[in-house]
GUVEX-844608 format. One line per field, with one value per atom (N, C-alpha, C): residue number from 1; residue in three letters; x, y, z. Coordinates in steps of 0.02 Angstrom, whole numbers, plus 50000, padded with zeros to 5 digits. Layout:
BEGIN
n <- (NUM; ...)
res <- (Ala; ...)
x <- (X; ...)
y <- (Y; ...)
z <- (Z; ...)
//
This chain:
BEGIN
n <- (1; 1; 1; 2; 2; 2; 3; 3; 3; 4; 4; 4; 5; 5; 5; 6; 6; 6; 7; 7; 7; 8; 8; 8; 9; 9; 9; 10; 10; 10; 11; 11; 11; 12; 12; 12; 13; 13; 13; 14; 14; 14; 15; 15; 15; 16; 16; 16; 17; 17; 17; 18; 18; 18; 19; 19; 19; 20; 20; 20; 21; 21; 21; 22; 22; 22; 23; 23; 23; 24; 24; 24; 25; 25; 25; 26; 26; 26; 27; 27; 27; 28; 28; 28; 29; 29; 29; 30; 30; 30; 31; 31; 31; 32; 32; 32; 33; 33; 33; 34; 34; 34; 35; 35; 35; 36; 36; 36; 37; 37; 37; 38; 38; 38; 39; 39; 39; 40; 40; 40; 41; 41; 41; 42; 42; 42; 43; 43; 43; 44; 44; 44; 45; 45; 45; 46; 46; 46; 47; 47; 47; 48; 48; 48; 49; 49; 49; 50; 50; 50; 51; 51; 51; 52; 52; 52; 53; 53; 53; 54; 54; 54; 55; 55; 55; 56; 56; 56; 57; 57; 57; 58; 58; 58; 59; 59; 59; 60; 60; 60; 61; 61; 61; 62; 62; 62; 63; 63; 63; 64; 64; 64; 65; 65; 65; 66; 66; 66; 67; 67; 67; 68; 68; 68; 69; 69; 69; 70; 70; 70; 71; 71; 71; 72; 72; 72; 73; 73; 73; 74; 74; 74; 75; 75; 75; 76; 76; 76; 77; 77; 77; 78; 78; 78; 79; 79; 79; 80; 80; 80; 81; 81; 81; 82; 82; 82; 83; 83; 83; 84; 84; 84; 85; 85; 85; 86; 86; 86; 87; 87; 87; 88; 88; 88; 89; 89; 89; 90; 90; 90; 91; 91; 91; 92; 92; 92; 93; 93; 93; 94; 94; 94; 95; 95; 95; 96; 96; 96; 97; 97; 97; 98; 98; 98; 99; 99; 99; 100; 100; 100; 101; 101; 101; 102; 102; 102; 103; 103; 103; 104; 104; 104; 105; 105; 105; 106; 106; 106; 107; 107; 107; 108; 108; 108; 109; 109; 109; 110; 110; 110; 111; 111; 111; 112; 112; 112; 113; 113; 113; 114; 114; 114; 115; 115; 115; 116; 116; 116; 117; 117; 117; 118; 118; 118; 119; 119; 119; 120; 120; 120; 121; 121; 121; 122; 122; 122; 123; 123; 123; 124; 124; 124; 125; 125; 125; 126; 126; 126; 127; 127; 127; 128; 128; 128; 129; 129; 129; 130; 130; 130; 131; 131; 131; 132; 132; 132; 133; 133; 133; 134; 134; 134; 135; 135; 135; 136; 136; 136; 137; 137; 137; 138; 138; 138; 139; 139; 139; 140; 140; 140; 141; 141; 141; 142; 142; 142; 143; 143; 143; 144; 144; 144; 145; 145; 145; 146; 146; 146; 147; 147; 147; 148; 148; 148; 149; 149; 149; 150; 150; 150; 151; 151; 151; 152; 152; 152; 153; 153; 153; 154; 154; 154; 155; 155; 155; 156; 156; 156; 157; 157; 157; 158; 158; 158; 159; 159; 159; 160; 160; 160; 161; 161; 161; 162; 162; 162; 163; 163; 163; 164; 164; 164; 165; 165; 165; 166; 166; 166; 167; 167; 167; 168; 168; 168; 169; 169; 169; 170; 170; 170; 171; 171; 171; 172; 172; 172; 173; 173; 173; 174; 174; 174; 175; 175; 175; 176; 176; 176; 177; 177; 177; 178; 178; 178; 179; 179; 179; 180; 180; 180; 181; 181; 181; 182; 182; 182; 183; 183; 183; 184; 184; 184; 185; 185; 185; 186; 186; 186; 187; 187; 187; 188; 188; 188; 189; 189; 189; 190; 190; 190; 191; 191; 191; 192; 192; 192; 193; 193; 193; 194; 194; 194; 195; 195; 195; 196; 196; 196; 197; 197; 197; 198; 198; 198; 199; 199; 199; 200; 200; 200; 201; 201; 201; 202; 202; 202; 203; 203; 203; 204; 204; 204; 205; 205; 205; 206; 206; 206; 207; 207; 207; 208; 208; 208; 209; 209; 209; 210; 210; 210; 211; 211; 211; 212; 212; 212; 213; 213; 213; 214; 214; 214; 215; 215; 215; 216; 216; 216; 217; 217; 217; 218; 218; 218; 219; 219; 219; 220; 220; 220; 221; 221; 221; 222; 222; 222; 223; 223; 223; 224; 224; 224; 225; 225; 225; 226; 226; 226; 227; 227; 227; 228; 228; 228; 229; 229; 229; 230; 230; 230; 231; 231; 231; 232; 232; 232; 233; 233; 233; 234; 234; 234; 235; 235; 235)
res <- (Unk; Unk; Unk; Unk; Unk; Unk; Unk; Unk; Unk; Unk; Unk; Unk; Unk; Unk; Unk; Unk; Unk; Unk; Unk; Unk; Unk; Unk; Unk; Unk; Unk; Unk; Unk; Unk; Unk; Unk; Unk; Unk; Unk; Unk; Unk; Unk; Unk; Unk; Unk; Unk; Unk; Unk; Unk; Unk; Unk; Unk; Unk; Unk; Unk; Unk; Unk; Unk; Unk; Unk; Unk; Unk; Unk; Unk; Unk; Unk; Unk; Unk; Unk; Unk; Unk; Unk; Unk; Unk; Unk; Unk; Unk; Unk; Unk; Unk; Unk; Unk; Unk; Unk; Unk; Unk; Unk; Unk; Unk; Unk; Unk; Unk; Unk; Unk; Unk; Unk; Unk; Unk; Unk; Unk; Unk; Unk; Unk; Unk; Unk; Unk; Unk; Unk; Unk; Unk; Unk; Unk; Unk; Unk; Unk; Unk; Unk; Unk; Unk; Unk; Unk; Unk; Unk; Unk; Unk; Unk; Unk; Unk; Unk; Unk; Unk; Unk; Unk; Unk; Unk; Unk; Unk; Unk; Unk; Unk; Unk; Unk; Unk; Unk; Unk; Unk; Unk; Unk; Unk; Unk; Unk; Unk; Unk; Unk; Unk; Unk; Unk; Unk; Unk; Unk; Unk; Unk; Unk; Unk; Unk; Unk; Unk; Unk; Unk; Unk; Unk; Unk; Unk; Unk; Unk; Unk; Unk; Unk; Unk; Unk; Unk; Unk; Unk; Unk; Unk; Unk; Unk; Unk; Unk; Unk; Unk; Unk; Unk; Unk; Unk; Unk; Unk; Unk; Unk; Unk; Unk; Unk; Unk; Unk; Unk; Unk; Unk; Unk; Unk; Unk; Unk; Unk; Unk; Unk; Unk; Unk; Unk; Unk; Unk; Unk; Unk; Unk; Unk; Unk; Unk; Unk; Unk; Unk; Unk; Unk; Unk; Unk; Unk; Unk; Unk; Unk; Unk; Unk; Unk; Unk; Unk; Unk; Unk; Unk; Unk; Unk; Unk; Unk; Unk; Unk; Unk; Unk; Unk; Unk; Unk; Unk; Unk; Unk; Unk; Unk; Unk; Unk; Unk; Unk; Unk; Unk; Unk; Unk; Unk; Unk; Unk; Unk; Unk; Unk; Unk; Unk; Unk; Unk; Unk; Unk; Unk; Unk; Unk; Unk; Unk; Unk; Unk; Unk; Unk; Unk; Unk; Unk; Unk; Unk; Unk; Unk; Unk; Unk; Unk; Unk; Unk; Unk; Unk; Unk; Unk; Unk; Unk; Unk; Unk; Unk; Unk; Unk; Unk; Unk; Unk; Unk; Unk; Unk; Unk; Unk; Unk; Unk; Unk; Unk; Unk; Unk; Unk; Unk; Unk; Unk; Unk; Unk; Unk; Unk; Unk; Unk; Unk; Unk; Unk; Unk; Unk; Unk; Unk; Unk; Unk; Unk; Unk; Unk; Unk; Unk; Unk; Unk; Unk; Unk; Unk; Unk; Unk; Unk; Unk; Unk; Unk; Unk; Unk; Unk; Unk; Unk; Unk; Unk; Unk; Unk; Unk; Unk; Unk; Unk; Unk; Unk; Unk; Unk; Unk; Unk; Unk; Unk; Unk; Unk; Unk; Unk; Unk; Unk; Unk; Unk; Unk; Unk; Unk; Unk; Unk; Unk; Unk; Unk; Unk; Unk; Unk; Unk; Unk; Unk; Unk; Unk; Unk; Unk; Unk; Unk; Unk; Unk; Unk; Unk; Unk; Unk; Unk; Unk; Unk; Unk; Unk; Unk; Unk; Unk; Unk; Unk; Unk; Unk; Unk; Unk; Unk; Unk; Unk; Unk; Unk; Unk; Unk; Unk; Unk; Unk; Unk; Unk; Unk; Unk; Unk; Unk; Unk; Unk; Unk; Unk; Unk; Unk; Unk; Unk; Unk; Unk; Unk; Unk; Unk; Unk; Unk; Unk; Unk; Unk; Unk; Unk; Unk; Unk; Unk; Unk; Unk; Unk; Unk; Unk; Unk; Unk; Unk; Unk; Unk; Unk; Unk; Unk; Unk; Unk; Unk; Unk; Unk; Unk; Unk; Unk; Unk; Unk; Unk; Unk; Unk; Unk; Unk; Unk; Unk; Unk; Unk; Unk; Unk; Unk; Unk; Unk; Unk; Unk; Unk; Unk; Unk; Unk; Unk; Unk; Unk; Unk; Unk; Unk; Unk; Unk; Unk; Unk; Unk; Unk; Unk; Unk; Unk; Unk; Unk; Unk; Unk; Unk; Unk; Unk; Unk; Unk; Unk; Unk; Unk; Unk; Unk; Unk; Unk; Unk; Unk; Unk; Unk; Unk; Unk; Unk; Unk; Unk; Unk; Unk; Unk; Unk; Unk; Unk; Unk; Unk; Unk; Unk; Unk; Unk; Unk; Unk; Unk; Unk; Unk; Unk; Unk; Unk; Unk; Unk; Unk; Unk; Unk; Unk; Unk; Unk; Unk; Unk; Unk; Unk; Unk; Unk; Unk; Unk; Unk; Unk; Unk; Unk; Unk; Unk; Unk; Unk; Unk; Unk; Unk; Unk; Unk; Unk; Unk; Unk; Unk; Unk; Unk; Unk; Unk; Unk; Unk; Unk; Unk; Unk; Unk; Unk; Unk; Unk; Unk; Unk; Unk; Unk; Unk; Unk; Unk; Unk; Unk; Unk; Unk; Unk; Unk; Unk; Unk; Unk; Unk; Unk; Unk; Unk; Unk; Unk; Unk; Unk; Unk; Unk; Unk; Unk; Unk; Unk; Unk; Unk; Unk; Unk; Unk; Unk; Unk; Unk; Unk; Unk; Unk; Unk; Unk; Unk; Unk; Unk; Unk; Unk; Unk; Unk; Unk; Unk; Unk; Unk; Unk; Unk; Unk; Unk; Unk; Unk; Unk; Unk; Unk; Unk; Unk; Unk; Unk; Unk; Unk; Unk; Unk; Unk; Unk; Unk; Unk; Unk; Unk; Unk; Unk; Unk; Unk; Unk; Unk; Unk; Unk; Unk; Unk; Unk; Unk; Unk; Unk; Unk; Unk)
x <- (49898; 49886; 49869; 49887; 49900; 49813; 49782; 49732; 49743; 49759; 49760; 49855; 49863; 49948; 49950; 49995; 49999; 50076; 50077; 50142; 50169; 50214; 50261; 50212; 50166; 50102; 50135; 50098; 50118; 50045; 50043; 49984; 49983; 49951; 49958; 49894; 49905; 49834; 49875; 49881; 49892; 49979; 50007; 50070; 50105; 50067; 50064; 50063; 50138; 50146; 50136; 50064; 50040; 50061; 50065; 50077; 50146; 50186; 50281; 50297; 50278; 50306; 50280; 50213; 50218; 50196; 50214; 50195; 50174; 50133; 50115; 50059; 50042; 50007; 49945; 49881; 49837; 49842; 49843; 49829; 49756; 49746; 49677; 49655; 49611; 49610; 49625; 49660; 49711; 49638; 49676; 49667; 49741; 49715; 49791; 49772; 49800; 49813; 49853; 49832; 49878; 49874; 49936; 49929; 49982; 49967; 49998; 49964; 49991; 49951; 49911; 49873; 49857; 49912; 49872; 49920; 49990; 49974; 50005; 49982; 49954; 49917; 49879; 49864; 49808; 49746; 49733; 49639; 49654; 49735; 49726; 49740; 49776; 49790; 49747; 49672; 49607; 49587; 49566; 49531; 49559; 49623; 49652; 49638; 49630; 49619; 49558; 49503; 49428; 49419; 49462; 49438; 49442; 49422; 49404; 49447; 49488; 49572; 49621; 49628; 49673; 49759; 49792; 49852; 49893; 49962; 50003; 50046; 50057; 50097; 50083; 50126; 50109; 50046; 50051; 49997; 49958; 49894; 49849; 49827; 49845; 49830; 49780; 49709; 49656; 49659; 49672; 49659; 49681; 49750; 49783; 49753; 49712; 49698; 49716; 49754; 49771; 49734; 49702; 49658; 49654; 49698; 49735; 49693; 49651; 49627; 49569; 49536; 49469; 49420; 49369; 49316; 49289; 49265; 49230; 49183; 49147; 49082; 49101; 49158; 49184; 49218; 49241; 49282; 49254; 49197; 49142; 49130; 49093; 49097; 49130; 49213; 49259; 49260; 49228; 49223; 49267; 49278; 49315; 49231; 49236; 49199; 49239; 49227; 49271; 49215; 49200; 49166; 49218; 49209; 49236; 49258; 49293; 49300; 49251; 49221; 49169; 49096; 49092; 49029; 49000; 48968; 48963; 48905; 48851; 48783; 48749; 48693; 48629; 48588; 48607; 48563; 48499; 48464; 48387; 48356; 48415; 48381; 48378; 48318; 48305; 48386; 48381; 48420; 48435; 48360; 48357; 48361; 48361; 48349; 48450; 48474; 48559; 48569; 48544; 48581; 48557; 48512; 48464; 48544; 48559; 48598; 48662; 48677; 48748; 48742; 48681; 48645; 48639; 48658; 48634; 48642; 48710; 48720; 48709; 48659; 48631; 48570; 48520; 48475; 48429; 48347; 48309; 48307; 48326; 48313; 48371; 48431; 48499; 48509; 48473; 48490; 48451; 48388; 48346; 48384; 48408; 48456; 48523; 48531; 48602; 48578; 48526; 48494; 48501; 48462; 48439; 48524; 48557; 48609; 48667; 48660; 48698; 48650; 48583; 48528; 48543; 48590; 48594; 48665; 48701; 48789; 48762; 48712; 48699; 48614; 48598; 48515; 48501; 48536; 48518; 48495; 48517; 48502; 48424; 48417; 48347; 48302; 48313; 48275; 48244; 48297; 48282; 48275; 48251; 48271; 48200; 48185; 48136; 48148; 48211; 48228; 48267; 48270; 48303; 48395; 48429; 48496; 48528; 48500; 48543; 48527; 48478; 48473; 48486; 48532; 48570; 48637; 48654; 48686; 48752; 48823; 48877; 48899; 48888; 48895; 48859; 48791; 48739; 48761; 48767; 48800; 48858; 48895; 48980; 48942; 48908; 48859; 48829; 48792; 48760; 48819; 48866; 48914; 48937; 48958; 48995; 48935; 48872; 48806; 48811; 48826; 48809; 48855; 48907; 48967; 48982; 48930; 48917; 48878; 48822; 48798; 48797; 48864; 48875; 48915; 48933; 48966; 49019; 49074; 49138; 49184; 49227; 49273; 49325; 49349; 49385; 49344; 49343; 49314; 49373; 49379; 49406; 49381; 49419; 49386; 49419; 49369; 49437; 49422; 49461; 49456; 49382; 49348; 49299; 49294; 49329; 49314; 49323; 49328; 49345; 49275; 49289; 49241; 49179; 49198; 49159; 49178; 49131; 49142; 49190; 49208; 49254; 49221; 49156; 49125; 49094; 49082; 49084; 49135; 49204; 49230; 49246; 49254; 49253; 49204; 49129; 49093; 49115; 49137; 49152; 49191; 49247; 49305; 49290; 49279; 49217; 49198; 49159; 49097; 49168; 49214; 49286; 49302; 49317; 49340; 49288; 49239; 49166; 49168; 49167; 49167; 49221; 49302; 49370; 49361; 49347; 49324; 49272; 49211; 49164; 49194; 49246; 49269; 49280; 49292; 49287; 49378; 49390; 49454; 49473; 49512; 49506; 49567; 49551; 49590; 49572; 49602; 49587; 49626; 49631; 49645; 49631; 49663; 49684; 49698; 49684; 49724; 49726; 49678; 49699; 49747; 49793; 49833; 49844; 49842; 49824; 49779; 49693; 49651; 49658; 49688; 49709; 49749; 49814; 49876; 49866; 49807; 49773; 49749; 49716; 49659; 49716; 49752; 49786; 49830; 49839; 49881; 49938; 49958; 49994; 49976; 50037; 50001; 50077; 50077; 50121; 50085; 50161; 50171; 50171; 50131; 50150; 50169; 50207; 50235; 50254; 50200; 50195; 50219; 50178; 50163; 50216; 50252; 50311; 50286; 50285; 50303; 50367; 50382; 50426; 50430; 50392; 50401; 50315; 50350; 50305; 50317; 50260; 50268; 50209; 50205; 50163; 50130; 50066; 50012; 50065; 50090; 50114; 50186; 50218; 50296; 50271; 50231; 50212; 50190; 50171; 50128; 50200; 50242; 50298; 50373; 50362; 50416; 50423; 50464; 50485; 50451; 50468; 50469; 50410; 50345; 50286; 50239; 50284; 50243; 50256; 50311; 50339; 50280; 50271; 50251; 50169; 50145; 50076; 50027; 50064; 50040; 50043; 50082; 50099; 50136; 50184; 50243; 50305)
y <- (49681; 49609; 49582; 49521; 49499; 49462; 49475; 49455; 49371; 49390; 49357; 49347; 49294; 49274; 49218; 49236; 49203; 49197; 49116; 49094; 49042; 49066; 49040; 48988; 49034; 48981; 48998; 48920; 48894; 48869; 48897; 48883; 48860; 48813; 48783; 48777; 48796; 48760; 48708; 48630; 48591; 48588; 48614; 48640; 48703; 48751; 48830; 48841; 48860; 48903; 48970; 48973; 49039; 49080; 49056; 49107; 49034; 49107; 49067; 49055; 49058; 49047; 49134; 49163; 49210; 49230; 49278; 49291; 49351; 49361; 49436; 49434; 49484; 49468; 49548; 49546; 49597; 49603; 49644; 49674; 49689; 49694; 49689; 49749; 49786; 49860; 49888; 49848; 49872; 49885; 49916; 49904; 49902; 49810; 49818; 49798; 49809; 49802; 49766; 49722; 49698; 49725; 49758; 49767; 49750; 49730; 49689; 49688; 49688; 49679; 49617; 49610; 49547; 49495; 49430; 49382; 49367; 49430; 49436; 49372; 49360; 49308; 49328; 49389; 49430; 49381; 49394; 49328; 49287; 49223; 49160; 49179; 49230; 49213; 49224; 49287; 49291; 49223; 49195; 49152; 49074; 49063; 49015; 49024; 49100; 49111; 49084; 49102; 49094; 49021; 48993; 48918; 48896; 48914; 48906; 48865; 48879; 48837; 48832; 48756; 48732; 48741; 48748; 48776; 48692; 48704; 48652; 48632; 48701; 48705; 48753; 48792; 48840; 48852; 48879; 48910; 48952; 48964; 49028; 49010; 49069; 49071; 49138; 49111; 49184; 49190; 49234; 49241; 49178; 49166; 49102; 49043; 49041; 48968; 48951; 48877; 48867; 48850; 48902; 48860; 48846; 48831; 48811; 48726; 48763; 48718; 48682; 48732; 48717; 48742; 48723; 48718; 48811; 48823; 48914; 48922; 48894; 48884; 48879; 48846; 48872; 48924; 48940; 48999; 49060; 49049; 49130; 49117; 49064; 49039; 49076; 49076; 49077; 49160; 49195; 49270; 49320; 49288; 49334; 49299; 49361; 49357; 49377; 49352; 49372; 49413; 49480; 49494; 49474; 49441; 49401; 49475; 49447; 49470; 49485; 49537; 49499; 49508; 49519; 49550; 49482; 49430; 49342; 49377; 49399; 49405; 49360; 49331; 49273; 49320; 49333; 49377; 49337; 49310; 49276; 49288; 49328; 49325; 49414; 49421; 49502; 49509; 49573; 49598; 49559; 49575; 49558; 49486; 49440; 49378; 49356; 49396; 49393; 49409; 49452; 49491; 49424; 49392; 49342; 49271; 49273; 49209; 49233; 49281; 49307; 49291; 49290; 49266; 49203; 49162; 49080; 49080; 49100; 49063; 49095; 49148; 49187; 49170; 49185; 49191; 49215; 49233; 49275; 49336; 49357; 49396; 49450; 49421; 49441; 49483; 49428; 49468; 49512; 49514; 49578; 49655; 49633; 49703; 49729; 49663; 49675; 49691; 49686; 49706; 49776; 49805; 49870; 49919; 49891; 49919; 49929; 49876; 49866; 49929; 49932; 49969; 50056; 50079; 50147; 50136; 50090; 50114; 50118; 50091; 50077; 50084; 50160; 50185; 50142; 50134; 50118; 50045; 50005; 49928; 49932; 49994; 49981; 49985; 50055; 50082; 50012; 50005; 49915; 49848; 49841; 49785; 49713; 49742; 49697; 49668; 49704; 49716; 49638; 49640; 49561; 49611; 49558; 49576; 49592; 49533; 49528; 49599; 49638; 49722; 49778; 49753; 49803; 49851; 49910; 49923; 49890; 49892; 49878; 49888; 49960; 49976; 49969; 49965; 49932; 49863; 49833; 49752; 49742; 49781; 49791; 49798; 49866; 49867; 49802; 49774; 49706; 49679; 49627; 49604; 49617; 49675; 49719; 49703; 49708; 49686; 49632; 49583; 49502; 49480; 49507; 49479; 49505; 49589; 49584; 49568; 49545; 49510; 49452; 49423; 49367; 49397; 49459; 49514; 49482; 49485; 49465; 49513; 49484; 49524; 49545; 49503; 49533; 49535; 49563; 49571; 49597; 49522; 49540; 49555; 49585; 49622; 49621; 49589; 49573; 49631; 49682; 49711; 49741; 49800; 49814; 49873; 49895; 49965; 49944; 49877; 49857; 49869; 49919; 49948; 49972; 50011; 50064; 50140; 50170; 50267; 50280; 50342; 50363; 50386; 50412; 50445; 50385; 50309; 50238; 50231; 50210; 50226; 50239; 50324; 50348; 50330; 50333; 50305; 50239; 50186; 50130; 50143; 50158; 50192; 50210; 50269; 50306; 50242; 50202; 50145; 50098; 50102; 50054; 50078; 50134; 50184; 50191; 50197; 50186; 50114; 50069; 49996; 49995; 50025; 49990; 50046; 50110; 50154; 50119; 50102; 50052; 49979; 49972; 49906; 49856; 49850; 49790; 49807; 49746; 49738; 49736; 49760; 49756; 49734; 49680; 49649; 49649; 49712; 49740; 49713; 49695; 49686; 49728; 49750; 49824; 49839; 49828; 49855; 49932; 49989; 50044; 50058; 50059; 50072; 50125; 50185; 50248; 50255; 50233; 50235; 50181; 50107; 50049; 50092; 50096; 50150; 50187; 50234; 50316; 50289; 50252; 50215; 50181; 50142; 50075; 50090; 50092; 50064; 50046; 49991; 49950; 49924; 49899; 49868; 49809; 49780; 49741; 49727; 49717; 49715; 49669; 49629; 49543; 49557; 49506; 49511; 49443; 49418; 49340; 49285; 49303; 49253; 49271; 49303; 49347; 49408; 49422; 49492; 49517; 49579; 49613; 49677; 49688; 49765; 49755; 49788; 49795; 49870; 49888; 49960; 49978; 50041; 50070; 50114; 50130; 50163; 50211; 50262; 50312; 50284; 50241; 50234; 50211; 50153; 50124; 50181; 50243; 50266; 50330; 50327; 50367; 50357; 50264; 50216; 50222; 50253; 50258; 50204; 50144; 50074; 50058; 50084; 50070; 50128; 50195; 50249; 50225; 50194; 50184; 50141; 50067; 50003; 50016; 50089; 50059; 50116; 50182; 50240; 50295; 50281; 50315; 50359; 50359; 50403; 50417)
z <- (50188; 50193; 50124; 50118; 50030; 50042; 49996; 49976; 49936; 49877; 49823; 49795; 49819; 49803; 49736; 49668; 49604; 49633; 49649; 49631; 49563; 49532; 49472; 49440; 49414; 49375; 49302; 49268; 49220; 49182; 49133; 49102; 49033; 49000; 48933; 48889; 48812; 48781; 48750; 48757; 48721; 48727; 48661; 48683; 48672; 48685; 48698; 48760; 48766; 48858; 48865; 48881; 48876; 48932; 48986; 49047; 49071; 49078; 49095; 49164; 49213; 49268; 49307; 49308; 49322; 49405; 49435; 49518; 49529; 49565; 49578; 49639; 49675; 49735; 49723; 49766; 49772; 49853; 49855; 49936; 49943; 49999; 49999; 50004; 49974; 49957; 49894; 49860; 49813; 49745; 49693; 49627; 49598; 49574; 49522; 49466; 49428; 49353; 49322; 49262; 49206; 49163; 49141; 49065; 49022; 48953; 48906; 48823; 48795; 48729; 48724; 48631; 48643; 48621; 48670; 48670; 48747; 48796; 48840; 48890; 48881; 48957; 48981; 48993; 49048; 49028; 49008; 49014; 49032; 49045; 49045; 49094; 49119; 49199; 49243; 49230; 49256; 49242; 49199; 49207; 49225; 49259; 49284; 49367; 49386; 49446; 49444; 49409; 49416; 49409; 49403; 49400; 49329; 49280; 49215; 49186; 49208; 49163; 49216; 49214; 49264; 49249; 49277; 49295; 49291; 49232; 49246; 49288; 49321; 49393; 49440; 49489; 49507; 49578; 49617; 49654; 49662; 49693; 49677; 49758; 49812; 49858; 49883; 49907; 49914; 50006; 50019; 50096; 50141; 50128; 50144; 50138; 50085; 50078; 49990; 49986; 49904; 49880; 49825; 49791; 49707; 49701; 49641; 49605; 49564; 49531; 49558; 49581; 49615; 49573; 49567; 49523; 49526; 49462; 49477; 49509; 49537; 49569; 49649; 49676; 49729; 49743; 49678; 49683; 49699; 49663; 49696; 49738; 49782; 49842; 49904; 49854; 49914; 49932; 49869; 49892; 49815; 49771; 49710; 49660; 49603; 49551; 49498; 49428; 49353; 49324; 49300; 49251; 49172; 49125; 49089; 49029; 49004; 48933; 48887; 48854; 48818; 48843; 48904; 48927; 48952; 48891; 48873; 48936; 48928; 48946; 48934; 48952; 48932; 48884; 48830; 48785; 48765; 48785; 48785; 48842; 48890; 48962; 48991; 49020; 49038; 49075; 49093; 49143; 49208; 49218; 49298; 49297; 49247; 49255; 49245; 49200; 49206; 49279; 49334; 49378; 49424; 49428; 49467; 49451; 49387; 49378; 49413; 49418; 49459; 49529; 49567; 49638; 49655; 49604; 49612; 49685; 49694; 49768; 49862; 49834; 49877; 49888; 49950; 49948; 49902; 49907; 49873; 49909; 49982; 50001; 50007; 50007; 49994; 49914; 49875; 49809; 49762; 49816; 49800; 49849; 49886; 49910; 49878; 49860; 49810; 49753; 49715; 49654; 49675; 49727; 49733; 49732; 49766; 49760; 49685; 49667; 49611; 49537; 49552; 49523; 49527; 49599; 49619; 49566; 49576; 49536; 49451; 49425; 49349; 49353; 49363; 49337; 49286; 49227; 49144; 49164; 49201; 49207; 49248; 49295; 49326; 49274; 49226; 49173; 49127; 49136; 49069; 49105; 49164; 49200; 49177; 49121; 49074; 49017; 49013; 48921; 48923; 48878; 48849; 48844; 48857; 48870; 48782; 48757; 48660; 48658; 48684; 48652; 48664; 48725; 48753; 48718; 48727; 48676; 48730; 48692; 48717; 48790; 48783; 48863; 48904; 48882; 48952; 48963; 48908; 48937; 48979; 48954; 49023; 49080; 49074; 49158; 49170; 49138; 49160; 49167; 49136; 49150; 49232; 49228; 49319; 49349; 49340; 49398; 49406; 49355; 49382; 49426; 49382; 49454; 49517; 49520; 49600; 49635; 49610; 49627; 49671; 49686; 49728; 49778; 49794; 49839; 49858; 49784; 49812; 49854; 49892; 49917; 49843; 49803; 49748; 49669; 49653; 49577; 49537; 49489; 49436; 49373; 49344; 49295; 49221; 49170; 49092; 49059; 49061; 48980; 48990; 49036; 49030; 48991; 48954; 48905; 48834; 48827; 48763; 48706; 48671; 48628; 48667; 48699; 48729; 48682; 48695; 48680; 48736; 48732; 48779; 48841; 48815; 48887; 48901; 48881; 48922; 48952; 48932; 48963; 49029; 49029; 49087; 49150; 49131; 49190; 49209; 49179; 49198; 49245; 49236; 49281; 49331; 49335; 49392; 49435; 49404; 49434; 49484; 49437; 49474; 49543; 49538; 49592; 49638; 49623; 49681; 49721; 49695; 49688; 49757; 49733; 49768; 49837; 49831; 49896; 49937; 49907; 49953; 49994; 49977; 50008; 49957; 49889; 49832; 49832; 49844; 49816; 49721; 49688; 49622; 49604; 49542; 49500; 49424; 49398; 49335; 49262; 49226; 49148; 49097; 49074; 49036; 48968; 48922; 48847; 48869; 48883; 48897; 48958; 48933; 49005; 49028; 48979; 49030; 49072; 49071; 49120; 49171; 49167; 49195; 49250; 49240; 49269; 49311; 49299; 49310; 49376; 49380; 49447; 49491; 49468; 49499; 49576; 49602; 49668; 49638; 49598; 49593; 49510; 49468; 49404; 49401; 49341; 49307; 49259; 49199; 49132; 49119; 49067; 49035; 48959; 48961; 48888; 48889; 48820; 48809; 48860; 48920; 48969; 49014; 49013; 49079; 49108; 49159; 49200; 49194; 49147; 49132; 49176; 49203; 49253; 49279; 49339; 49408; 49434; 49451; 49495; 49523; 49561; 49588; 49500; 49495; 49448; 49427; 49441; 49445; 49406; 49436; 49415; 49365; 49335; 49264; 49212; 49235; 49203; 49167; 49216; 49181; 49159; 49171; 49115; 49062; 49041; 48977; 48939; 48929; 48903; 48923; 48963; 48949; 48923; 48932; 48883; 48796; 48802; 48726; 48681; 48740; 48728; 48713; 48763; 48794; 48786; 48792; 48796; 48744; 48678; 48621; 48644; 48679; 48700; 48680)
//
């Protein structure tokens, strides 16, 4: 069952057609993947879903309803969260006071259980749940980042670019944390510069190349395309 349906969206800064007419769908269960270099679209097209940037054409349909160009604040609402690019933490603000702003739209009593839980997937965030966020090293912030946005217990969590300057053994637990996440019931919508670990996890992925989908496949078939081992994988 299609979760999340991208029809022939069209996206612009000014007069830069960043994303060309692109389509692609999540099943619900799924982990899928974009991957693309930079400059592919992958962020504009996460964050056109999330509301952030409105769409010049095109549809974005979540659990049969269109919601194409609806504000981000309904959009979590409606049950998807973006952990962003970038981590973009409240670094003046503790932990728990970032994981508290991911809850706006929950109860107090709701998001002290979702704290506790989100606390068992990322020990390091309980350990520090005092600490001011600016002092977190890189990878505790990705974890904060992935906490805030479950925080509002979406059915889909998307996800920009979460290994971007991580260690490798960051990395990997992130991954790990993905695969925990999409087995528990989180639907996933992943964004990738590594596309071997993107690939490795995925259900399903597609290729952007300057605002087109050039190839689509199952994890497995992407992962042994010639033309994306060439492009993506040093092959």
């Amino acid at each position: 069952m299609s979760m999340l349906t991208v029809q022939d969206l069209q996206v612009y800064y000014g007069a830069i057609h960043a994303v060309k007419g692109i389509s692609f769908e999540v099943n619900e269960g799924e982990i899928v993947s974009l991957i693309g270099a930079n400059g592919a679209g992958k962020s504009t097209t996460m964050n056109t879903i999330a509301g952030l940037i409105k769409p010049r054409s095109g549809k974005i349909v979540y659990q049969d309803e269109d919601i194409t160009g609806l504000a981000a604040h309904k959009v979590v609402a409606k049950g998807m969260a973006l952990c962003p690019e970038g981590r973009r933490v409240f670094s003046n603000l503790t932990v728990q006071e970032n994981l508290e702003m991911g809850g706006y739209l929950r109860t107090n009593d709701e998001n002290e259980k979702t704290m506790e839980l989100i606390f068992k997937y990322f020990p390091r965030l309980q350990e520090r749940r005092s600490q001011v966020a600016g002092t977190l090293s890189g990878g505790e912030q990705q974890m904060l980042a992935m906490g805030r946005a479950l925080m509002s217990h979406p059915k889909l969590l998307m996800l920009d670019e979460p290994s971007m300057g991580l260690a490798p053994i960051l990395v990997d637990e992130i991954f790990d944390i993905i695969e925990t996440l999409n087995k528990e019931g989180t639907t996933i919508l992943l964004v990738e510069q590594n596309a071997q670990m993107a690939l490795s996890i995925a259900d399903r992925g597609y290729v952007l190349e300057v605002g087109n989908i050039v190839l689509t496949g199952t994890g497995e078939e992407l992962l042994n395309n010639s033309a994306v081992k060439s492009a993506y994988l040093g092959g």
